[in-house]
matplotlib code that plots the C-alpha trace (Angstrom):
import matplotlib.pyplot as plt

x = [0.0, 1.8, 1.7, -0.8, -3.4, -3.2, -3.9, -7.2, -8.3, -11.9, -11.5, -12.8, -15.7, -19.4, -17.8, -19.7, -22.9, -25.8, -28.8, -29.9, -29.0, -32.2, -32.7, -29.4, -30.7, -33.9, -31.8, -29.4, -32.3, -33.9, -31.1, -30.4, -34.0, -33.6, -30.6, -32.1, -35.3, -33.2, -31.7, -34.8, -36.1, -32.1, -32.1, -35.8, -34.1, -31.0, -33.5, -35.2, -36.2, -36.9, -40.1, -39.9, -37.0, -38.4, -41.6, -38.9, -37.0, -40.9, -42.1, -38.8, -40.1, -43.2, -41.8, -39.2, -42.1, -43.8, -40.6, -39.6, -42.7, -42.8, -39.4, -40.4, -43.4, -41.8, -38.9, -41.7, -43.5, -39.4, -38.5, -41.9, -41.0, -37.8, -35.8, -33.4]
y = [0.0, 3.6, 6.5, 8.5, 5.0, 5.3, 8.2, 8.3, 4.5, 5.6, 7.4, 4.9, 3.8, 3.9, 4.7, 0.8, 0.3, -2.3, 0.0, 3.5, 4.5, 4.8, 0.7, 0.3, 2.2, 0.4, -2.9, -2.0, -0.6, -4.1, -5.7, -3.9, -3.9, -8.2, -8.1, -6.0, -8.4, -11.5, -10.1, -9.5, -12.7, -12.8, -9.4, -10.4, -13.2, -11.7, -9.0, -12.0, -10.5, -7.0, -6.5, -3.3, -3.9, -7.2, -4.8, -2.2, -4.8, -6.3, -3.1, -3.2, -6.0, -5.3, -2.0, -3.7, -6.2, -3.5, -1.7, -5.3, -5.7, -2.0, -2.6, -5.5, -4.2, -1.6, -3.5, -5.7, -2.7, -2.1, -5.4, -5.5, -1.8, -3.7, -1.1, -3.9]
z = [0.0, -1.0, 1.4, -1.0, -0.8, 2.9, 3.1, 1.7, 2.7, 1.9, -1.8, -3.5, -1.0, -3.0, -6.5, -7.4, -6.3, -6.8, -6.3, -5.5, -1.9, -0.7, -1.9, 0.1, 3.1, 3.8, 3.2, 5.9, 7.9, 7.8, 8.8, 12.1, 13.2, 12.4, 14.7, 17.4, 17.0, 17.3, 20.9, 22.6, 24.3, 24.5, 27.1, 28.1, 29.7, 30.6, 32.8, 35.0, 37.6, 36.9, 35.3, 34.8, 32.6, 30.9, 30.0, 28.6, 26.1, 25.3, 24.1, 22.2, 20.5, 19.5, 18.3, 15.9, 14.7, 13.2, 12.0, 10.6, 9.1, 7.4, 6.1, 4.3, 2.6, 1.4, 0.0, -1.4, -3.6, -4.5, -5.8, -7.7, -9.2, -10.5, -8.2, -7.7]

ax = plt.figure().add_subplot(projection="3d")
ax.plot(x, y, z, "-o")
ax.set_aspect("equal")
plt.show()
């Protein structure tokens, strides 16, 4: 790697890309709120004990349900407007 390549480590970062950003952003969007949903009986065990807490990370979930759920319909009406 020259000096002038580490230097800018990023330059080239985004100059290829498989769909519009936005296509990208609601992917990546999906995919955290999947992660975050697949912790959540994880910290709703980890919080035995404390139902206040357990109530906390089961609102979570049924907050990142819907989110999940929105997501997916809208990449749905995407794929189906050949955005991808």
């Amino acid at each position: 790697m020259t000096t002038e390549t580490a230097n800018r480590p990023y330059a080239n970062l985004g100059k290829t890309c498989g769909t519009q950003d936005h296509d990208h952003d609601l992917i990546h969007f999906l995919s955290n709120r999947l992660d975050t949903l697949w912790r959540c009986d994880q910290c709703i065990a980890n919080a035995e004990g404390d139902a206040q807490l357990q109530a906390f990370w089961r609102d979570i979930k049924k907050q990142e349900i819907a989110n999940v759920e929105r997501a997916r319909e809208l990449v749905k009406q995407h794929v189906e407007k050949n955005c991808f």
